[in-house]
C-alpha positions as CSV (number, residue, x, y, z in Angstrom):
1,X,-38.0,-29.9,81.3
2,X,-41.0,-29.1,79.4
3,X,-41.2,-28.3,76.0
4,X,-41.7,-24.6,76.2
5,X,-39.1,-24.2,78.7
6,X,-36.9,-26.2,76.1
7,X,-38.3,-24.0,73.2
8,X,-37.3,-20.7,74.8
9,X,-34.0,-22.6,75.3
10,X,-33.2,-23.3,72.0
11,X,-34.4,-20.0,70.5
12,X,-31.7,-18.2,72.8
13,X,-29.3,-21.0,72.2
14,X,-29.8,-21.1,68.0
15,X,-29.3,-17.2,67.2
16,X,-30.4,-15.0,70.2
17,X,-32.9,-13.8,71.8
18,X,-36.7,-13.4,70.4
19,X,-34.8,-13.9,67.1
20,X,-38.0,-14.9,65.1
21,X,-35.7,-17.3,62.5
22,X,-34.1,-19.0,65.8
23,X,-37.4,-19.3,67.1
24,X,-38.5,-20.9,64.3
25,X,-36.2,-23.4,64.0
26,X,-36.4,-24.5,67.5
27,X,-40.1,-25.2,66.8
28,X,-38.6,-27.2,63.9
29,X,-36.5,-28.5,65.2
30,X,-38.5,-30.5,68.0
31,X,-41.7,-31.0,66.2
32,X,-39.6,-33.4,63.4
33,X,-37.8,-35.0,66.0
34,X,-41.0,-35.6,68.4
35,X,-42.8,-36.7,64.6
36,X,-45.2,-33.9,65.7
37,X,-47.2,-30.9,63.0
38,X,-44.8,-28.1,62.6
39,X,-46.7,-25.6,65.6
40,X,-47.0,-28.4,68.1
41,X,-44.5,-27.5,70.2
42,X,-45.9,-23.7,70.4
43,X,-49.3,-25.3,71.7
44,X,-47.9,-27.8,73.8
45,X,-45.5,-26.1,76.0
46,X,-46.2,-27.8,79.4
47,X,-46.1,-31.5,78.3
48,X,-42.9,-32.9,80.3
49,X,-39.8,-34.4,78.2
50,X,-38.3,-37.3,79.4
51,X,-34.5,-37.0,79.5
52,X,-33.4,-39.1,76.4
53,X,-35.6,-36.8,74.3
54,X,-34.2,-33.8,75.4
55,X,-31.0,-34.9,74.9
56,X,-31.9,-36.1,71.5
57,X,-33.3,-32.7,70.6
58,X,-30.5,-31.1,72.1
59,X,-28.2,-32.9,69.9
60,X,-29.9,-32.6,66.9
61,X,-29.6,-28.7,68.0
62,X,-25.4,-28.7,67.9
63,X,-25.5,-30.3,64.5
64,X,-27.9,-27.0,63.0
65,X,-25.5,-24.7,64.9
66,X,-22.6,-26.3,62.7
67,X,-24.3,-25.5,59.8
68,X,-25.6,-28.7,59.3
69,X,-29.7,-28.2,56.8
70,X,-32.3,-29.2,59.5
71,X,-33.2,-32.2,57.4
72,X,-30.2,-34.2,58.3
73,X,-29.8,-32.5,61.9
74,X,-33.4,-34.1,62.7
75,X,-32.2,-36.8,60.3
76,X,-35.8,-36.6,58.5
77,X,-37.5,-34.8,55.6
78,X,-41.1,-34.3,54.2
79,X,-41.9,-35.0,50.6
80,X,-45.9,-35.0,49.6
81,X,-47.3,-37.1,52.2
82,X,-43.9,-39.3,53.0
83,X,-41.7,-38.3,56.1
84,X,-38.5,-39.5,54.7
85,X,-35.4,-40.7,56.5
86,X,-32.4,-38.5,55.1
87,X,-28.7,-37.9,55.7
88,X,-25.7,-36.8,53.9
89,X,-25.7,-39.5,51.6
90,X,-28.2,-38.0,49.5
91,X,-29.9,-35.4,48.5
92,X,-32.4,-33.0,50.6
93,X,-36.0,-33.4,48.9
94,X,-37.4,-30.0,47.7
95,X,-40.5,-28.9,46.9
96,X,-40.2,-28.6,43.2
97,X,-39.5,-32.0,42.8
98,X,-42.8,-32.8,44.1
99,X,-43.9,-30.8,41.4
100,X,-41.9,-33.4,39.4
101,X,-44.4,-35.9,40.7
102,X,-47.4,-34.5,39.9
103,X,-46.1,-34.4,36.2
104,X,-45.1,-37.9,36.5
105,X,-48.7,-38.9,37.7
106,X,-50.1,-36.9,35.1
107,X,-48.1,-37.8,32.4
108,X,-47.8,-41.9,32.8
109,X,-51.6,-42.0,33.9
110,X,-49.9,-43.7,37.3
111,X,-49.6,-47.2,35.3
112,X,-47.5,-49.6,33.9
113,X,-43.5,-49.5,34.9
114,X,-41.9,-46.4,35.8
115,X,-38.3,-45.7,36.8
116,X,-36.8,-43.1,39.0
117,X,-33.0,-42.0,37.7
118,X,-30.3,-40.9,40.1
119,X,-33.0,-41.8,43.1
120,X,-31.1,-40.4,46.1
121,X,-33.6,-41.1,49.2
122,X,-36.1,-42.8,46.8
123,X,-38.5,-39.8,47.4
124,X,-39.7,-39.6,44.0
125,X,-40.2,-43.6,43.7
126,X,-41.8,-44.0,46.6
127,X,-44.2,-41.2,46.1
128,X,-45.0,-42.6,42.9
129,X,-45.6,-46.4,44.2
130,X,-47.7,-44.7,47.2
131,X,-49.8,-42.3,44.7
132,X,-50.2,-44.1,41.6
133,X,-51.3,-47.7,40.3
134,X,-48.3,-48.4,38.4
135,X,-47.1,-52.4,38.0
136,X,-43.6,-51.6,38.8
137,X,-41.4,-48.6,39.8
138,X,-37.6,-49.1,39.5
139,X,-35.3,-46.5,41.2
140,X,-31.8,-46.3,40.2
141,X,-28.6,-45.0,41.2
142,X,-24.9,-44.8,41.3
143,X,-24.4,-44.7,45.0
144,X,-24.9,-47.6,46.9
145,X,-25.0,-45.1,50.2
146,X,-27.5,-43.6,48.7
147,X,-29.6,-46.7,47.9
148,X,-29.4,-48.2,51.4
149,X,-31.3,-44.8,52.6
150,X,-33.6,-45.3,50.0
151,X,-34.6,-48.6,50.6
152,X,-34.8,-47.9,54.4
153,X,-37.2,-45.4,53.3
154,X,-39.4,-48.3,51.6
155,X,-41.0,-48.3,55.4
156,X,-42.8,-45.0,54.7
157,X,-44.8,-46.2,51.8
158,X,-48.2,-49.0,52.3
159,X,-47.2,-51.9,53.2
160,X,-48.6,-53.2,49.8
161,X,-46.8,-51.3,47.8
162,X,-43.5,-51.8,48.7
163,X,-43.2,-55.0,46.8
164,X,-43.7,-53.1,43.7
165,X,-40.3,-51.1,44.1
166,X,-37.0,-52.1,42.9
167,X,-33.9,-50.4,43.9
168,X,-31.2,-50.8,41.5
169,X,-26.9,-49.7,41.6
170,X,-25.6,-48.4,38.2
171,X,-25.2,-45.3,36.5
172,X,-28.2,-43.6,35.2
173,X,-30.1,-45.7,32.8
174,X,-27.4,-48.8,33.1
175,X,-29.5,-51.0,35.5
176,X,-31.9,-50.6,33.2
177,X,-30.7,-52.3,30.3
178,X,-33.0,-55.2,28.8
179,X,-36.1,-53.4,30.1
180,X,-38.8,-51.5,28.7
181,X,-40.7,-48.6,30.2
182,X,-43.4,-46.6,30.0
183,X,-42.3,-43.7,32.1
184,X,-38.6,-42.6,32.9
185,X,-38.3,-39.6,35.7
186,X,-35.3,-38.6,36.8
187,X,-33.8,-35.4,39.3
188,X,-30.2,-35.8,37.8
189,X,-27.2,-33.9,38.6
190,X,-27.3,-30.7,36.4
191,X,-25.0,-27.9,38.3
192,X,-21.3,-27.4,37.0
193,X,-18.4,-27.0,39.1
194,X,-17.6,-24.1,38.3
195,X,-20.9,-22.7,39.7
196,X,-20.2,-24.6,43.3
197,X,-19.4,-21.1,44.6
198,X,-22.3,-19.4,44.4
199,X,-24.3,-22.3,46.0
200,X,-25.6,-21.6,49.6
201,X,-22.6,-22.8,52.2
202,X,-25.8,-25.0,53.4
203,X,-26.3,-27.1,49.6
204,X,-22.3,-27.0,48.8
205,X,-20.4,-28.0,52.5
206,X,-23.1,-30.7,53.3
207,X,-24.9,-32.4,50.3
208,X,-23.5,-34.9,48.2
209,X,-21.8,-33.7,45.3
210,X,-22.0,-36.7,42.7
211,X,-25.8,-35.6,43.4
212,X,-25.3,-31.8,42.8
213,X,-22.7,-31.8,39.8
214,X,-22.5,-32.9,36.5
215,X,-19.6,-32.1,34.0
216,X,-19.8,-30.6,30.6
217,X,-21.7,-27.3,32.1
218,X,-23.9,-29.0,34.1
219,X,-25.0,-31.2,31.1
220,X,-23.3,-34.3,31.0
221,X,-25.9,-36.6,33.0
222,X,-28.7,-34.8,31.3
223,X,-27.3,-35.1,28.1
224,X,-26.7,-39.2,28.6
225,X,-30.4,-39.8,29.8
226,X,-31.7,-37.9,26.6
227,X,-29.7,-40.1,24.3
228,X,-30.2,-43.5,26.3
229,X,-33.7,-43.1,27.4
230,X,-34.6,-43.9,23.7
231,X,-33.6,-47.6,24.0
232,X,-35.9,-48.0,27.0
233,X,-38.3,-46.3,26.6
234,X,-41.8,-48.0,25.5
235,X,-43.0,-46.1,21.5
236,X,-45.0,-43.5,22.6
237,X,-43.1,-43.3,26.7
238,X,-42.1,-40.4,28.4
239,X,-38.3,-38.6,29.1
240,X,-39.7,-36.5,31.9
241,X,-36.9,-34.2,33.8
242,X,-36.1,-31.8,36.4
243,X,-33.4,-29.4,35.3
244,X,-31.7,-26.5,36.4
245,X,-34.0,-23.0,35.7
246,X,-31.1,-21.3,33.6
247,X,-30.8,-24.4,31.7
248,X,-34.1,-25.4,30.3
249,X,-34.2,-24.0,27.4
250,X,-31.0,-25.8,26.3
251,X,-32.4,-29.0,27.2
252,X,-35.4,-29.0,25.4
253,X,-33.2,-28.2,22.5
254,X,-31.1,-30.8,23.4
255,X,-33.9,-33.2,23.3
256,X,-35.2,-31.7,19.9
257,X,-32.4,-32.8,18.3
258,X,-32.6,-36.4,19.1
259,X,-34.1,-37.8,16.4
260,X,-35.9,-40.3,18.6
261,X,-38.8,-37.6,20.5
262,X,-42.0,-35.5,19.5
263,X,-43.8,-33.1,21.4
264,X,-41.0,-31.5,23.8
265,X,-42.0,-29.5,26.7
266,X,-41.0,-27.1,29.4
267,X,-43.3,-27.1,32.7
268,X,-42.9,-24.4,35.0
269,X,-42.4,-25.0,39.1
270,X,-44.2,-23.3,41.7
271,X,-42.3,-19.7,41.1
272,X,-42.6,-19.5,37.4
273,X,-39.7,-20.8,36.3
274,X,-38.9,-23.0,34.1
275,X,-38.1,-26.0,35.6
276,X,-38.7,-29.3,33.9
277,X,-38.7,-30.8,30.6
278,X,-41.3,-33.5,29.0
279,X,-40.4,-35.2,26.1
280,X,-42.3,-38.4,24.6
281,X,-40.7,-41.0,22.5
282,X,-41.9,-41.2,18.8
283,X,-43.9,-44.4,17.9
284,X,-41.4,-45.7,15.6
């Protein structure tokens, strides 16, 4: 079969026909499995599949029509510059949090030892250890599912950077204990229960929730790293995290009550909203 013939296929098969959504995932679809640009398929419709990859593809086609996020049907994601491997284990990367990036790389310069909380897939860490020129960057979370993905994904980064990252198990900013940083960056859990509703059926029925939810309103994770970032934290480091829109503004007032920070700051994402907090830890 060849890949048009497949493509027409799949857009029948996926929603119905000349569907432009179905259409568009079955050009998805087979350009991340075949590790091809996202129009590929649409300008290579004659090449010939050999049978295992059709029936790959065609597999990876029955989990999206479960309901399944393409990301873990394909079983990859993009994130900067990284393909990363992803399941349901952790998180989907999105593109806000490589908005999150950026910030880090401005914010820390790209040097000394930065640290990743609640790391899922590693996406942020390895970006970071594949962009910047930092010593060290430490990745931590709670689930060790989690963690094997994200050290599988070490493979995505240079070669000579992957020695600089550390994977570590605990909760938040327990592994972390002893050490002292110059950047802390974290994607924490910040939606409450209660709003698990309202999620899309895609976010709520497939991802993992110790990575979606966080008690007290959404708050309990983020209030914890506020108030134990402080003790790693190098005089002068930077609290720099992504939080829920609605939320913002209760974070940064959160952080402007620890005692321990100056100049606290929302950044906007890509839509205008605001979406992360920066907070730098006083001298003294």
């Amino acid at each position: 079969m060849t890949v048009g013939e497949l493509l027409d296929q799949l857009a029948v098969t996926l929603v119905g026909p000349n569907v432009p959504p179905a259409r568009a995932d079955a050009r998805d679809l087979i350009a991340s499995l075949l590790d091809k640009p996202r129009f590929w398929p649409s300008g290579n419709r004659a090449l010939e599949l050999d049978g295992v990859t059709e029936a790959a593809i065609r597999a990876a086609a029955a989990r999206l029509m479960q309901g399944m996020p393409m990301q873990y049907a394909v079983g990859n994601a993009a994130f900067r510059h990284l393909t990363l491997a992803v399941d349901a284990r952790v998180l989907i990367p999105r593109p806000e949090t490589e908005v999150l990036v950026d910030l880090a790389l401005m914010v820390s310069g790209g040097v000394g030892t930065i640290a990743d909380i609640c790391t899922g897939s590693g996406c942020i860490a390895l970006a970071l250890a594949a962009e910047g020129s930092y010593d060290r960057v430490i990745g931590t979370d709670l689930s060790a599912d989690a963690l094997e993905v994200a050290r599988g994904n070490l493979l995505a980064i240079p070669e000579e950077r992957r020695a600089l990252v550390e994977f570590l198990q605990g909760d938040l900013l327990a592994p972390l204990q002893g050490e002292r940083v110059r950047t802390i960056v974290s994607n924490p859990p910040y939606i409450s229960p209660a709003e698990a509703g309202a999620l899309p059926a895609a976010v709520r029925d497939w991802e993992p929730h110790l990575a979606l939810f966080s008690d007290d309103d959404g708050m309990a994770a983020i209030r914890a790293l506020v108030h134990g970032a402080p003790d790693v934290l190098q005089p002068g480091g930077v609290l720099l995290m992504e939080v829920d829109s609605t939320r913002a503004r209760l974070v940064r007032d959160v952080v402007e009550g620890d005692p321990h920070y100056r100049g606290v700051e929302i950044r906007l994402d890509l839509t205008g909203r605001e979406r992360f907090v920066v907070a730098r830890r006083k001298e003294s």
